[in-house]
C-alpha positions in Angstrom: 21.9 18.6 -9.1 22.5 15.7 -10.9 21.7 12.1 -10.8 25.3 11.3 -9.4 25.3 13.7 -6.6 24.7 13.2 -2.9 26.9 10.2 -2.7 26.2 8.6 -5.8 23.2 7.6 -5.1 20.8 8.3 -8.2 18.3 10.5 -6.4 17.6 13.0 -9.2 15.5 13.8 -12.9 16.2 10.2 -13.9 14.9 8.7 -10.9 11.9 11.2 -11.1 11.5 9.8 -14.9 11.2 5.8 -13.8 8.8 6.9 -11.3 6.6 8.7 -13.7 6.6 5.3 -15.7 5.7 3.3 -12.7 3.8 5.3 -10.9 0.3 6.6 -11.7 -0.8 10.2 -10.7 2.2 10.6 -7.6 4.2 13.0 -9.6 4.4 15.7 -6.4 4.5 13.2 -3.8 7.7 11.7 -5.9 8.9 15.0 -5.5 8.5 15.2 -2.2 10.0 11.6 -1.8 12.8 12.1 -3.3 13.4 15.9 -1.7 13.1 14.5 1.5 15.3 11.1 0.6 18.1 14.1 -0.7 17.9 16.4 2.2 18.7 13.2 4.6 15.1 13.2 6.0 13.1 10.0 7.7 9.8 10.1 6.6 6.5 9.4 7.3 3.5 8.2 4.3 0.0 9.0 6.1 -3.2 7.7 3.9 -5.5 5.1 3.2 -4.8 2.0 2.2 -4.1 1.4 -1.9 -3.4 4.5 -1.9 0.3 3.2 -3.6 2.5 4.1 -0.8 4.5 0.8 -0.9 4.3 1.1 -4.5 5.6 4.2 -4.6 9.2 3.5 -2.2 9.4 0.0 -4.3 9.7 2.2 -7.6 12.1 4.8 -5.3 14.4 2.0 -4.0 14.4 0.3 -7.7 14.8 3.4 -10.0 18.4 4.2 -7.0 19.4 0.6 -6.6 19.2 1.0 -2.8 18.6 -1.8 -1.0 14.5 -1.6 0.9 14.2 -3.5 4.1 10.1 -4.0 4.5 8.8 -4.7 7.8 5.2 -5.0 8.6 4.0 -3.4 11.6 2.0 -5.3 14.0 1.6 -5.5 17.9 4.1 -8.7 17.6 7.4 -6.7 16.4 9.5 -6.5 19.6 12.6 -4.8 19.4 14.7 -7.8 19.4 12.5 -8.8 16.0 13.5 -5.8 14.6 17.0 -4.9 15.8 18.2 -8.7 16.1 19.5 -10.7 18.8 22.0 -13.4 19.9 22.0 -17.1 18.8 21.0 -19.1 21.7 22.1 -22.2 20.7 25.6 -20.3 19.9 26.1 -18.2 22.9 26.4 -21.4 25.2 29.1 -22.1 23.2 31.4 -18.8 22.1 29.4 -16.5 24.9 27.9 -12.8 23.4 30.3 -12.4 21.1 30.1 -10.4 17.5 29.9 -13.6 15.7 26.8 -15.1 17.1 24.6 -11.9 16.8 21.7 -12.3 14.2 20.6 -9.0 12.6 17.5 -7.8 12.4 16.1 -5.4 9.7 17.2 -2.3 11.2 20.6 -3.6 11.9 20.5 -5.0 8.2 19.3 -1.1 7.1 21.7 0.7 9.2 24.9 -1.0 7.9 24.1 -1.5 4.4 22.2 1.8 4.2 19.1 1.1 3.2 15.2 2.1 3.3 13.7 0.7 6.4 9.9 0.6 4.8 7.5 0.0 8.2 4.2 -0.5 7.1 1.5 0.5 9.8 3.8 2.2 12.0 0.7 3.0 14.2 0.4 -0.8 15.2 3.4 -0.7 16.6 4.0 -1.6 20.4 5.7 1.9 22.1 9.0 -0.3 23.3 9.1 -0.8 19.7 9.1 2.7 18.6 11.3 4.4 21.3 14.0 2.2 19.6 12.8 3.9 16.3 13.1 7.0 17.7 16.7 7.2 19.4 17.5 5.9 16.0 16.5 8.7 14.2 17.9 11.0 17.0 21.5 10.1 17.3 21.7 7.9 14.1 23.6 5.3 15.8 22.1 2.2 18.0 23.7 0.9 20.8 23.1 -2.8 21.4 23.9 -4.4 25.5 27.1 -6.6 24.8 27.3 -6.2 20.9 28.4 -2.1 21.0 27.4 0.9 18.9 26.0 0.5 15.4 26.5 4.3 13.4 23.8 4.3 10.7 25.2 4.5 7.3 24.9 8.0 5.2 22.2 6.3 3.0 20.0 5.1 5.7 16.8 6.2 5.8 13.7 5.5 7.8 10.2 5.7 6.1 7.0 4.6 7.5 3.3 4.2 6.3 0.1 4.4 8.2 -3.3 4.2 8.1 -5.9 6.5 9.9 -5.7 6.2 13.4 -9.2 5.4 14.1 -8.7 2.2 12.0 -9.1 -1.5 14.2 -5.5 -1.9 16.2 -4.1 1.1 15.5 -2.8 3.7 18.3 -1.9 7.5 18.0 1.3 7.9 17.0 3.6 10.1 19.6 4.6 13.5 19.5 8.5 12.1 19.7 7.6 9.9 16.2 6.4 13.2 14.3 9.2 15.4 15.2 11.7 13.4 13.6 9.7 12.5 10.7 8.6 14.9 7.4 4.8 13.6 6.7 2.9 13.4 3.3 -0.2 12.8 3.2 -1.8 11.0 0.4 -5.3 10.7 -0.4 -7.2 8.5 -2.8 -6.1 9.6 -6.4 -8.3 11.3 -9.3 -10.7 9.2 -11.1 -8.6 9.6 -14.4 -5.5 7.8 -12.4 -7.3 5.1 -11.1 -9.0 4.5 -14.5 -5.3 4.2 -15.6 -4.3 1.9 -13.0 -7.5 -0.4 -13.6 -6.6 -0.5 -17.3 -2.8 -1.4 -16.3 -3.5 -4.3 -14.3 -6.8 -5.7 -16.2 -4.7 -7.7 -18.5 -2.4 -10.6 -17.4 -0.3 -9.4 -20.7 -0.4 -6.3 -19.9 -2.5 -5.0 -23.0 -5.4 -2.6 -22.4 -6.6 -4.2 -25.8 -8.2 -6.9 -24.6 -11.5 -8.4 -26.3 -12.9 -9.2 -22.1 -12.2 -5.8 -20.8 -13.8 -2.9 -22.5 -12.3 0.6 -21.6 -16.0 2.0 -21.0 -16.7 -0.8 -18.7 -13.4 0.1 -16.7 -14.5 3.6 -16.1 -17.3 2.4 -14.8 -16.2 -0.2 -12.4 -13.9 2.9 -11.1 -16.6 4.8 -10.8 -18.3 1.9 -8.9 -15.4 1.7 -6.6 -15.3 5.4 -5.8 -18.6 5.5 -4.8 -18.0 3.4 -1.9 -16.1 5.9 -0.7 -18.9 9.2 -0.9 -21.8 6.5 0.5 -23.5 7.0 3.2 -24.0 3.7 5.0 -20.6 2.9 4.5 -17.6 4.2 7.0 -14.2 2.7 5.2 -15.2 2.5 1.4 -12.8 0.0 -1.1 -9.5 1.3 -2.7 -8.5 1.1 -6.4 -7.7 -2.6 -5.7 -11.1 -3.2 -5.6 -11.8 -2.2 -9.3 -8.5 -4.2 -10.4 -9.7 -7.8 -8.6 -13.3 -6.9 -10.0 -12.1 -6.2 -13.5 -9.8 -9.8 -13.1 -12.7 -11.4 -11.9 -15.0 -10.1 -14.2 -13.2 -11.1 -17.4 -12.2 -14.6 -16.1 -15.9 -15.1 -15.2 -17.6 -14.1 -18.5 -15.1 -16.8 -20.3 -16.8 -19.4 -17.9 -20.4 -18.1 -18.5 -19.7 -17.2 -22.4 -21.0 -13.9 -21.9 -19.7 -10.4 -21.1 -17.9 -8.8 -18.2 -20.5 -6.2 -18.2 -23.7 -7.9 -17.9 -25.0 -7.6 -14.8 -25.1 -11.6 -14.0 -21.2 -11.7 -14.4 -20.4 -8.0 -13.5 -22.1 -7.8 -10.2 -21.0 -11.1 -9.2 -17.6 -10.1 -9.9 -18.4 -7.0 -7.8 -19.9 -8.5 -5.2 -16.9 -10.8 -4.7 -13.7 -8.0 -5.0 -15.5 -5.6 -2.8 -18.1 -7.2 0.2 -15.2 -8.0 2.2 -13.4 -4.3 1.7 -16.2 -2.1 2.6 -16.8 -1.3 6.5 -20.5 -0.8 6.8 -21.5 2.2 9.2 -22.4 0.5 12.6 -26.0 2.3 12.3 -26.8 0.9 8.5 -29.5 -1.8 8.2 -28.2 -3.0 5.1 -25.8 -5.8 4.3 -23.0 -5.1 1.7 -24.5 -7.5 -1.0 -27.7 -5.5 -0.6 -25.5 -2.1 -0.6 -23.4 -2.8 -3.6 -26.2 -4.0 -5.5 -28.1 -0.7 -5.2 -24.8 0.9 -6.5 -24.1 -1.9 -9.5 -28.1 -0.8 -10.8 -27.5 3.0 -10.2 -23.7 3.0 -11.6 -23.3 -0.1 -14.2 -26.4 0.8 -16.5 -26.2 -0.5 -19.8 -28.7 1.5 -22.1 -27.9 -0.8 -24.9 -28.8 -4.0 -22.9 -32.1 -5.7 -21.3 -32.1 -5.3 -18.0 -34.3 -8.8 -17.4 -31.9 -10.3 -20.1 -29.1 -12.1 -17.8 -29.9 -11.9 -14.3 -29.9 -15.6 -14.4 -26.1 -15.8 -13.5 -26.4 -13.4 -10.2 -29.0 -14.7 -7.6 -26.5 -13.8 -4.7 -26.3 -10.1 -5.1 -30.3 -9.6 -4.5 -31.3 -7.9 -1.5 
């Protein structure tokens, strides 16, 4: 198959390529993407968050030029907020007619044949998904006093969600999973989220940076990581957690004149990026300073440096 087929659209080895470019460590679910996208598929992106699943359909929809219509779930998106509705102020004047209706992002996706991206599907009010799924049914939606709207060939439905078990979310129904193909994607190796840390550590870009040491970046990932593995903590911190403590790190060491590794600029850094990501288990005594502390002197050990040395600039991370 080549780039051209299906329509034109450019679903194909060189869309596959720009991914590998932009994405780190996603080659199979690209694959899988992209299968699905080809075989005319609505899908369904089941993980953790930053685990890059809006990256990943950002980089899809760029590398194909096909328009993405994002919507963010929440318990506030009625159907009219997503399918559209009738100008008040018009319809007193012209009545429901064509030229008054306002649409919506899934009116906007089915006519111009887009990705409709809806991020935490699974906070979603029901009378909000039954809409979804007729959609994905009968690929047309039928709207009281406008008519029917057929979905364009290119139109395509994928969601993300979080665990269920996560604050506000629901089960998702039975009818949402039949109509969707699900991947699931977990928390990537520590070599790709090394690489991501190192890609965004630098403002320009450069891993070559005189504030960010390589080493140190291996070790903030390992840092991160082991929120995940700890046990007093239930949700541990994503990969975004290592890039805002690498950013804050290096911005803080220019302002102390000393290095993002030592421990009065590091674990104030940490402390910051990650005490607000963690979600302590319900049964732990400990605060999250006092957790990721213990994990900054187990983890971020220097064996070149004096551990009484620079503690000056941290008082807030002591137990």
């Amino acid at each position: 198959m080549t780039d051209s087929d299906n329509g034109g659209r450019r679903y194909g080895p060189a869309t596959l390529a720009h991914l590998s470019n932009q994405v780190v460590g996603r080659d199979r679910e690209s694959e899988l993407v992209i299968a699905a996208l080809l075989a005319g598929r609505h899908l369904l992106l089941e993980g953790p968050p930053g685990t890059g699943k809006s990256t990943l359909l950002r980089s899809v929809a760029s590398a194909t030029s096909q328009r993405f219509e994002l919507v963010e779930g929440n318990a506030e998106l009625t159907p009219s907020r997503l399918v559209g509705h009738f100008d008040p102020a018009q319809v007193l004047e012209a009545g429901y007619v064509e030229d008054v209706w306002v649409d919506g992002p899934l009116t906007r996706a089915l006519r111009d044949g887009s990705i409709l991206y809806l991020e935490e599907i699974n906070r979603i009010p029901e009378e909000t998904l039954n809409v979804l799924v007729t959609v994905m049914s009968e690929a047309e939606l039928t709207i009281p006093r406008l008519g029917r709207i057929d979905a364009h060939p290119d139109f395509r439905l994928v969601a993300a969600m979080n665990p269920f078990d996560a604050v506000g979310t629901a089960r998702i129904s039975a009818a949402v999973y039949d109509r969707v193909c699900r991947i699931a994607m977990t928390y990537q190796s520590k070599q790709d989220e090394v690489a991501i840390a190192l890609r965004h550590s630098d403002s320009n870009g450069s891993v070559q940076t005189p504030n960010v040491d390589p080493g140190f970046v291996e070790k903030v990932v390992e840092l991160v990581r082991a929120t995940r593995d700890h046990s007093e903590i239930r949700v541990g911190s994503s990969v975004r957690g290592a890039v805002d403590l690498l950013l804050m790190a290096g911005e803080l060491s220019i302002l102390r004149r000393s290095k993002p590794s030592d421990r009065g600029v590091g674990l104030d850094a940490a402390l910051t990026a990650l005490s607000g990501r963690i979600r302590i288990q319900e049964s732990s005594l400990s605060s999250p300073e006092q957790i990721i502390t213990s994990l900054w002197d187990q983890i971020m050990v220097d064996p070149d440096e004096d551990p009484d040395s620079n503690d000056e600039g941290s008082t807030s991370g002591k137990p």
